[in-house]
C-alpha positions in Angstrom: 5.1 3.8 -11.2 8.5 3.7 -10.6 8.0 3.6 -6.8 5.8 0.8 -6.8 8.6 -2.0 -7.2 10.3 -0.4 -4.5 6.7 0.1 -2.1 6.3 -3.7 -2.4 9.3 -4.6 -1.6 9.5 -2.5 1.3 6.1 -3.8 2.9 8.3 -5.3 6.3 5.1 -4.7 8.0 2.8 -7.3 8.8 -0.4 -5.3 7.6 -2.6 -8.3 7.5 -4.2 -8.2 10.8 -7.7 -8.3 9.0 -6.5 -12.3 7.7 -8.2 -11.3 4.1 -6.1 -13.9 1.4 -6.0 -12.9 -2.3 -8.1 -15.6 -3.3 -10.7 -13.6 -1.3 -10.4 -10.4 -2.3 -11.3 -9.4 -5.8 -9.2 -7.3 -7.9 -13.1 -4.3 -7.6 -12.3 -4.6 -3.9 -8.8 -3.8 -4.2 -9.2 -1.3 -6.9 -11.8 0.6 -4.7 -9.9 0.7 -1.5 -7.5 2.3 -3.3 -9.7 4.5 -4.6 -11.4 5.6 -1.8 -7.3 6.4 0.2 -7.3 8.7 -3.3 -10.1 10.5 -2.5 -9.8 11.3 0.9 -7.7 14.2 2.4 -6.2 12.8 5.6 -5.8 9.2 4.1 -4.1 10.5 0.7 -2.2 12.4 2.7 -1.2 10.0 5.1 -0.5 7.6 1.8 2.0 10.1 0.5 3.8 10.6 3.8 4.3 6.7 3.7 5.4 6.4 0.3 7.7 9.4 1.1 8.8 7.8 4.2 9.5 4.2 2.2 11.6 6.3 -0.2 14.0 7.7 2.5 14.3 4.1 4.1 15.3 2.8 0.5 17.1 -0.5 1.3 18.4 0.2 4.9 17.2 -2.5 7.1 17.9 -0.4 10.6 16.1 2.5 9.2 13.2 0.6 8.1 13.0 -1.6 11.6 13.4 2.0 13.3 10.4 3.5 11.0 8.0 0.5 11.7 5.9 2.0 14.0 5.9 5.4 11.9 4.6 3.3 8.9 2.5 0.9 11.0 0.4 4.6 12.0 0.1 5.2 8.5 -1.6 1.7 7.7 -3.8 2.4 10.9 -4.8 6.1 9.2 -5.3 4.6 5.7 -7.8 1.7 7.3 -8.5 -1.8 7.3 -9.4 -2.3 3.6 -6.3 -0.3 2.5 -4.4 -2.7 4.6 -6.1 -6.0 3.0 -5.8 -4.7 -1.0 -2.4 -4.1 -0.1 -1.9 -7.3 1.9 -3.9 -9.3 -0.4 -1.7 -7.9 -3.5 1.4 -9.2 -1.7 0.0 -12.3 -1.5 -1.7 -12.6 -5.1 -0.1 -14.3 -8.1 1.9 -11.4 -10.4 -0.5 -11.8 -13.7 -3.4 -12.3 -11.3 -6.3 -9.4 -11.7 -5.6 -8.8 -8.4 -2.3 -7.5 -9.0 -2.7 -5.8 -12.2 -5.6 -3.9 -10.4 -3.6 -3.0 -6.9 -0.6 -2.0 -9.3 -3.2 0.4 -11.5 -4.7 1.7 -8.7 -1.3 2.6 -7.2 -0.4 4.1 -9.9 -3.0 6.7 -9.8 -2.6 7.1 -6.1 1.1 8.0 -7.0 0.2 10.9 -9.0 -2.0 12.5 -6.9 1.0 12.3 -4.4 3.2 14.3 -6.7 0.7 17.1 -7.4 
């Protein structure tokens, strides 16, 4: 869980060309987008190189403007509903069950990516 913080934080890109708002998406949805990123080869490995990726950027602002398009092909492998649970988390109030489910969810997608 401890990369989580640091994977929100780092979300500079604008992921939410679907337009899906929190208040629209419910914490199932988000829980099983994740889900279904966990249980798929290419996208869990694509995930993982992302997360990896986010972890070498850290806080530098020219390395993460210079990996944008390098992350923005990783939200383009992981899919559409990927990119609104994530979006829609980012957007969603911090007790909200949408949050507490994207942050559960990630947390399980994390430690398949350390297996």
């Amino acid at each position: 869980m401890s990369k989580l913080p640091m994977l929100i934080a780092s979300a500079f890109v604008a992921v939410s060309s679907c337009a899906v708002h929190a208040a629209e998406l419910t914490a199932d949805a988000i829980t099983k987008a994740i889900e279904d990123v966990s249980n798929d080869a290419n996208k869990l490995k694509a995930y993982c190189a992302m997360a990896a990726k986010m972890d070498e950027i850290g806080d530098d602002d020219k390395a993460a403007e210079a990996a944008g398009d390098e992350i923005d092909g990783y939200f383009k492998t992981l899919g559409a509903d990927f990119e609104a649970a994530w979006s829609g988390a980012q957007e969603a109030p911090e007790d909200s069950p949408q949050a507490k489910a994207f942050e559960n969810a990630m947390t399980k997608l994390e430690e398949k990516c350390q297996k």
